[in-house]
N, C-alpha and C positions, 0 to 999 in steps of 0.2 A: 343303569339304576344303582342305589348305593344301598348294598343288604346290609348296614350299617344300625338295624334297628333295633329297637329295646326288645331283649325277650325273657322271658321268666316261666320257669320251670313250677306250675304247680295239678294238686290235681281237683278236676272241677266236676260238677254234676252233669250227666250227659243231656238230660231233660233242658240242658241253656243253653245246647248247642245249634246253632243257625246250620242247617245242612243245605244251605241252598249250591253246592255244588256236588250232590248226591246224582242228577242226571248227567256228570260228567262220569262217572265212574261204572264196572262192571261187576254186577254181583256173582261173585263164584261162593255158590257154598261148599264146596268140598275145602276151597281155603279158608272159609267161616270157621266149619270144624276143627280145622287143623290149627288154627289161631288158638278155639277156644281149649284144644288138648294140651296146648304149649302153656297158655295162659292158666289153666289150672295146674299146671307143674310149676311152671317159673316165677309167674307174677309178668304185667305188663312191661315189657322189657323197651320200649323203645315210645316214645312221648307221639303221640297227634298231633299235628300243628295245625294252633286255633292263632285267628286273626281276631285282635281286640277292635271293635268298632268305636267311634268317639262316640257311640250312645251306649255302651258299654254292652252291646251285642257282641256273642261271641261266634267266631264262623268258621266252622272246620273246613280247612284247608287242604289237608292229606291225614288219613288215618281211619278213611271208611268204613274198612274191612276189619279194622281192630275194634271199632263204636260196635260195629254188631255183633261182634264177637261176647262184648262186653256186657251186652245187651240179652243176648241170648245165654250168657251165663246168668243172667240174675244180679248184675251187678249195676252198680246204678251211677256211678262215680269213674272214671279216667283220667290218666293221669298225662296233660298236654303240654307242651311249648308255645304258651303265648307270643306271637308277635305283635308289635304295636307299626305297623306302614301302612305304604296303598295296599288296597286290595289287589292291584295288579303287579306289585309289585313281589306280593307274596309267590301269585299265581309265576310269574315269572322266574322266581329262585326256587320253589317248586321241581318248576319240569327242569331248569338246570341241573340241578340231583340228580338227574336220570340217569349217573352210571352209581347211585347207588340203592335206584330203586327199578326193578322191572315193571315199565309203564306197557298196557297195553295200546295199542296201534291207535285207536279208537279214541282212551281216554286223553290222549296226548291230543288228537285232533278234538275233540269237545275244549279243553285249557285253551286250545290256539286259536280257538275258534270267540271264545269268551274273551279274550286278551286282541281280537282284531276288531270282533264287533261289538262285544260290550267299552272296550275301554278304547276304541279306536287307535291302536294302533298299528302304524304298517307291517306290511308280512318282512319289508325289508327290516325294522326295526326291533321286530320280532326276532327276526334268524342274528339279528346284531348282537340282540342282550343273550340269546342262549348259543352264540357260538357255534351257531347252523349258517348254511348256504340258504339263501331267499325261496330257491328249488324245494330245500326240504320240506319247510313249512306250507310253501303253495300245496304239495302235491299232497298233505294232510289235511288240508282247509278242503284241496277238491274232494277227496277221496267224500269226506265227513257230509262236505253239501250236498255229493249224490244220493245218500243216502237218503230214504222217505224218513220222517220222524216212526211213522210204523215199526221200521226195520231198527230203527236207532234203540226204541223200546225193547224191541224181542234182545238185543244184543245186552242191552243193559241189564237185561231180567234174569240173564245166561240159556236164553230160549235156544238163539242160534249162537255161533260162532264167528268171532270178527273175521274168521280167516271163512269162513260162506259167504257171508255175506259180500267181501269184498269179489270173490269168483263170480257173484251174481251180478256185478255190475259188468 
């Protein structure tokens, strides 16, 4: 895929953000707090990435944990790196980042899981663009499909922990 796209640095209102990839991620609030103690000393230091839709919908891509941070400051406004591509394209340069973001086990398998069956593409075409073995990605897709959606909630909510959960299977 060619990460070749337009992006632009501005800061936008949170209230027009599309979060339709909220059930891929894991809510930890001790790292909520810890955002929002950073962010009241520093200022938002690191942009969101929002994907521009051609209907001019905006879709947070990475930056969860900072939206609620932001959110639960009282602040109403964040400051993101627009992209304009596919949306699967996003998702794929995304989890590419991964050595300069710590992904949890889970949220990577929810992404690969969106990028096989939403956007049909193979697990081999998958482990192609992010420079994984075809193994790795399988054993994330399985891990993530045994899960119940039940369990997939309690993890997402930080009920349980990814690493129970997976002992339970």
């Amino acid at each position: 895929m060619d990460f070749g796209h337009v992006r632009e640095i501005k800061e936008i209102e949170i209230g027009r953000l599309d979060l339709r990839y909220a059930h891929t991620r894991i809510q930890r609030v001790e790292r909520v707090s810890t955002l929002i103690s950073s962010m009241e000393r520093f200022g938002q230091i690191l942009p969101v990435i929002v994907l521009r839709e051609a209907t001019e919908s905006l879709v947070l891509i990475d930056g969860y944990q900072r939206v609620k941070a932001l959110e639960r400051s009282g602040r109403d406004t964040v400051v993101a790196e627009i992209w304009e591509c596919k949306e699967e394209e996003a998702l794929v340069e995304v989890l590419a980042r991964a050595q300069s973001r710590k992904w949890e086990f889970l949220e990577e398998a929810a992404l690969l899981w969106e990028l096989h069956h939403r956007y049909q593409l193979s697990q081999s075409r998958i482990a192609s663009l992010l420079g994984r073995k075809q193994g790795w990605v399988s054993g994330r897709l399985a891990l993530y499909n045994a899960l119940s959606e039940d369990i997939l909630e309690l993890i997402r909510k930080g009920c349980i922990s990814t690493w129970a959960a997976t002992r339970v299977i």
